[in-house]
N, C-alpha and C positions, 0 to 999 in steps of 0.2 A: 586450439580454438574449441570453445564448449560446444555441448552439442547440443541444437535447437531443442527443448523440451516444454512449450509452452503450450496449454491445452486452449488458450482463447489469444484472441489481438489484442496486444498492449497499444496503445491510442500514447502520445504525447499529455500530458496532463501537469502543470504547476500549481501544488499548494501545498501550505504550510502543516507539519504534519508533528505529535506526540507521540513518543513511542517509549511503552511502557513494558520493561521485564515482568512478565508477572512473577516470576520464582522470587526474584530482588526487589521489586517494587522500584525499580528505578526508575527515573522518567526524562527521555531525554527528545531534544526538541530536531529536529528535520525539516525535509525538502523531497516532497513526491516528483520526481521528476516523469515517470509513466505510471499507466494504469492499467489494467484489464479485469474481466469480470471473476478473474480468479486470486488475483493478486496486485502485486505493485513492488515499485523499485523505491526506497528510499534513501537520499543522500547524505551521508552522514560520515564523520571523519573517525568514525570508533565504532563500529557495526558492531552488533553482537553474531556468536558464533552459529554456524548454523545448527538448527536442529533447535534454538531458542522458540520459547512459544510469549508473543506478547500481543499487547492490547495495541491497534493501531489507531489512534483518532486523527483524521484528513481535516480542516477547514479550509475553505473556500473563503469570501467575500459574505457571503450570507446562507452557508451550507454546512454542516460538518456529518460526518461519518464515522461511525464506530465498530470495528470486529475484531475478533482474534484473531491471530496468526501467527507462522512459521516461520522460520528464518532457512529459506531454501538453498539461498547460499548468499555469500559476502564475499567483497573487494577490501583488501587492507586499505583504509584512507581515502575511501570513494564510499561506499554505502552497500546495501543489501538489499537481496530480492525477497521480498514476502506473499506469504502463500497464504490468502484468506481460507480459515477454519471453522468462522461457526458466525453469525453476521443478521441481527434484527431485521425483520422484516422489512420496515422501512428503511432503515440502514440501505436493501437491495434495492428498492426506489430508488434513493438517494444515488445509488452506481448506476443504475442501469439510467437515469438521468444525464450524468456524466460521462457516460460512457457516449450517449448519442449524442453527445455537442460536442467531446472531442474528435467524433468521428464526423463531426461537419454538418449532425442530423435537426432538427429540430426537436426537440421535447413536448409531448404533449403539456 
């Protein structure tokens, strides 16, 4: 069993999500399954390796989100954890928004 290393609460979170190699410029399409102010889990049947640094874009219904990040670790045929790295300003709006409605909150 791995050993808990999360620095914030992953919340439950679905949506549809781009995730882009920056070394290879590939871009391949996912499924946010959770989220936290630090990172996120994405579902994918071909993960990249860890230690991969890429572009994640999230959209929602009427929302999207953009930052770089980590590949902290992966699941053969299940997906990977990502580790936000570097994330626009409004970008952190855009999460800490999300972050309060899946935790049950209201948004200003």
């Amino acid at each position: 069993m791995r050993m808990e290393r999360r620095r914030s609460p992953r919340f439950p979170f679905i949506a549809s999500a781009e995730i882009v190699d920056e070394k290879e410029n590939a871009r391949t399409a996912s499924r946010v399954s959770d989220l936290s102010r630090n990172g996120c889990y994405v579902e994918m049947a071909n993960p990249f390796p860890q230690g991969t640094n890429v572009l994640v874009e999230i959209y929602t219904e009427n929302e999207f989100l953009e930052a770089h990040a980590t590949v902290a670790y992966f699941e053969p045929m299940h997906g990977m954890g990502l580790t936000f790295s570097e994330m626009q300003p409004y970008f952190v709006g855009v999460l800490n928004k999300w972050l309060l409605q899946a935790n049950g909150k209201k948004a200003n």
